[in-house]
Residue frames as qw, qx, qy, qz and C-alpha x, y, z in Angstrom:
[[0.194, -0.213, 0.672, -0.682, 100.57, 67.21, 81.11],
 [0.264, -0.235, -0.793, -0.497, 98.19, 64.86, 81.93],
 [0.275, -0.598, -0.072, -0.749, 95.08, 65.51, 83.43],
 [0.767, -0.433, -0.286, 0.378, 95.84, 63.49, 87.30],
 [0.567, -0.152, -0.223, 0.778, 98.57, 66.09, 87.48],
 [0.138, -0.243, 0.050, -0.959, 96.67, 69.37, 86.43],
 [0.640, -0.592, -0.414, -0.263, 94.00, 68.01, 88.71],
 [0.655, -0.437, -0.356, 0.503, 96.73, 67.75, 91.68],
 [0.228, 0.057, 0.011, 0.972, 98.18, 71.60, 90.38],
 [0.312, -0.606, -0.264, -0.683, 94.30, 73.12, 90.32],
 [0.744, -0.509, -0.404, 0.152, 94.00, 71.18, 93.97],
 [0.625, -0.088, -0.121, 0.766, 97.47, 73.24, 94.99],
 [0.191, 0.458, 0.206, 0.843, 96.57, 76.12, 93.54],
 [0.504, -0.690, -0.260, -0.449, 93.18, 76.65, 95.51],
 [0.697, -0.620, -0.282, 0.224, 94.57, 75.45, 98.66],
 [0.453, -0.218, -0.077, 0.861, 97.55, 78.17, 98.81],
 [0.060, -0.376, -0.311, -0.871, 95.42, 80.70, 97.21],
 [0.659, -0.628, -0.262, -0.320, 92.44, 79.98, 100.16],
 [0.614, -0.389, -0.361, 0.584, 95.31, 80.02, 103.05],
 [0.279, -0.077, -0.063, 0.955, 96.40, 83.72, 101.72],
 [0.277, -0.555, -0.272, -0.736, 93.04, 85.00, 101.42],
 [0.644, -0.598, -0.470, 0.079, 92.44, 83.32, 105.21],
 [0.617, -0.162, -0.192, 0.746, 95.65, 85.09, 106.55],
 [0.124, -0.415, -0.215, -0.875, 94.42, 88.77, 104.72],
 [0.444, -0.654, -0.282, -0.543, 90.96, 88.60, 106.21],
 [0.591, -0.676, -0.310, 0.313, 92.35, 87.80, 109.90],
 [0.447, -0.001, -0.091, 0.890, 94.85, 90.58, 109.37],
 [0.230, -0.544, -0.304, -0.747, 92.01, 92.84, 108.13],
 [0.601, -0.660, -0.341, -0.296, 90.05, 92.16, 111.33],
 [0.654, -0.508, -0.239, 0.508, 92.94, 92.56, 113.95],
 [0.246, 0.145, 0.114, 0.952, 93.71, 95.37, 112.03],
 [0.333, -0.481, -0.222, -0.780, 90.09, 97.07, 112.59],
 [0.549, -0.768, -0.329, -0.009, 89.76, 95.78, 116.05],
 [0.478, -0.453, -0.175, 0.732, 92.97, 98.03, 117.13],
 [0.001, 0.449, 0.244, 0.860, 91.44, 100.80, 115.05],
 [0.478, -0.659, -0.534, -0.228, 88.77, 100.53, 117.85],
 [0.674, -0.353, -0.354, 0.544, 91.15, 99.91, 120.63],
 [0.367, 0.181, 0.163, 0.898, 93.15, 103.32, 119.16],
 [0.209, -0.472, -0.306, -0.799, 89.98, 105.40, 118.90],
 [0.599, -0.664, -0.430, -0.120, 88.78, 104.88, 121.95],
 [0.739, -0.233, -0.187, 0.604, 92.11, 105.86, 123.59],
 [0.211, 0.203, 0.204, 0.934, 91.89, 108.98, 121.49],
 [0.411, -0.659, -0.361, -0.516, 88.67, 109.82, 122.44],
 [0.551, -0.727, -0.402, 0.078, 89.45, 109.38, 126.04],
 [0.556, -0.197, 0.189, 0.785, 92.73, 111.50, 126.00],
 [0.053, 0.424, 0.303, 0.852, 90.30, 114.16, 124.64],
 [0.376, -0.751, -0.436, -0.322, 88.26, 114.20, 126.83],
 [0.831, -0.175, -0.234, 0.474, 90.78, 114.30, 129.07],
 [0.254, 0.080, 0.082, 0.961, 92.84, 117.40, 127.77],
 [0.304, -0.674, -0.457, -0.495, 88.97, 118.83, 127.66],
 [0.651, -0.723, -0.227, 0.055, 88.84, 118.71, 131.77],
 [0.637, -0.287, -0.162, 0.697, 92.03, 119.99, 131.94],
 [0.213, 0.273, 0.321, 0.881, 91.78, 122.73, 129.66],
 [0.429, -0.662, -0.546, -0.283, 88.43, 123.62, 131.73],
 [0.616, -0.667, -0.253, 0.335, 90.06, 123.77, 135.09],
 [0.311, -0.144, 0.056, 0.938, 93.08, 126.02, 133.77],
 [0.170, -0.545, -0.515, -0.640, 90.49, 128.22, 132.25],
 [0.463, -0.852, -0.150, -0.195, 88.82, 128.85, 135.87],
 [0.688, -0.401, -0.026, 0.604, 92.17, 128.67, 137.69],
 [0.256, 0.128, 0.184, 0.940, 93.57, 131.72, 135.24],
 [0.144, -0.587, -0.283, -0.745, 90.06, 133.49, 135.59],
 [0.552, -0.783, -0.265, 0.113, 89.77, 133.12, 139.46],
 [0.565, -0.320, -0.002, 0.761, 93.42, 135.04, 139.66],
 [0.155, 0.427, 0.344, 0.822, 92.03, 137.69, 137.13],
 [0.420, -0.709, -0.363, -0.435, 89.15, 138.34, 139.40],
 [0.695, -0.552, -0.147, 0.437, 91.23, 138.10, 142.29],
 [0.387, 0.024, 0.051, 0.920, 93.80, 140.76, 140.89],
 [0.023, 0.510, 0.268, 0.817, 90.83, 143.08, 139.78],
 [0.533, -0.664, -0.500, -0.157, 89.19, 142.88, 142.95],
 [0.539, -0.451, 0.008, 0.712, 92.43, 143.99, 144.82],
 [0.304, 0.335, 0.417, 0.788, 92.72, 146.54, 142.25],
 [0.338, -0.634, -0.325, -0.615, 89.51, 148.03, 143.19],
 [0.691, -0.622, -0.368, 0.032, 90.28, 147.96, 146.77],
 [0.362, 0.797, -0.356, 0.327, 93.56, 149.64, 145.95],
 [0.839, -0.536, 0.094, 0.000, 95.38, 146.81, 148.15],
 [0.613, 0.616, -0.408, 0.280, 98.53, 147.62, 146.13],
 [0.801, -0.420, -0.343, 0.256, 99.96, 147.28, 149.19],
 [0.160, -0.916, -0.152, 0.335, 102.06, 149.94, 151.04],
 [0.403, -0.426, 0.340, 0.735, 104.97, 150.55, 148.93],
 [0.163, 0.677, -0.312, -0.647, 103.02, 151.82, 146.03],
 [0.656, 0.656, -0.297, -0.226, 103.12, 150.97, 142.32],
 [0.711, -0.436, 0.485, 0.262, 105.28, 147.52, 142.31],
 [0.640, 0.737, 0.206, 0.060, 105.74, 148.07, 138.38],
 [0.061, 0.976, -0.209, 0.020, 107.96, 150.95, 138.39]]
């Protein structure tokens, strides 16, 4: 081989070897800006289920306090023991 042609094949080499390393590193970086995107979604979708999980929490403990208060007022109402 002379050396015109392994000058054009080193010339080849680099330039397809420096396209796939360009392609990687933008993949890499669209790949770590939707990690962001993701995490941030997740975080707000916690915070989210947080404020719900809050309100059911007082919603189930205002009916607890509401039952015990009737309780203690014995408002069972007139028929008595609806259990039975």
């Amino acid at each position: 081989m002379d050396q015109g042609l392994a000058a054009v094949m080193v010339g080849l080499f680099t330039a397809v070897g420096g396209i796939i390393v360009a392609l990687i590193q933008r993949n890499r970086k669209e790949n770590r800006d939707d990690h962001a995107i993701v995490s941030q979604q997740i975080a707000h979708v916690f915070r989210s289920l947080t404020r719900v999980e809050d309100l059911m929490h007082g919603h189930i403990r205002w009916h607890k306090e509401a039952q015990r208060e009737q309780t203690q007022r014995g408002d069972q109402g007139a028929g008595g023991d609806l259990t039975a």
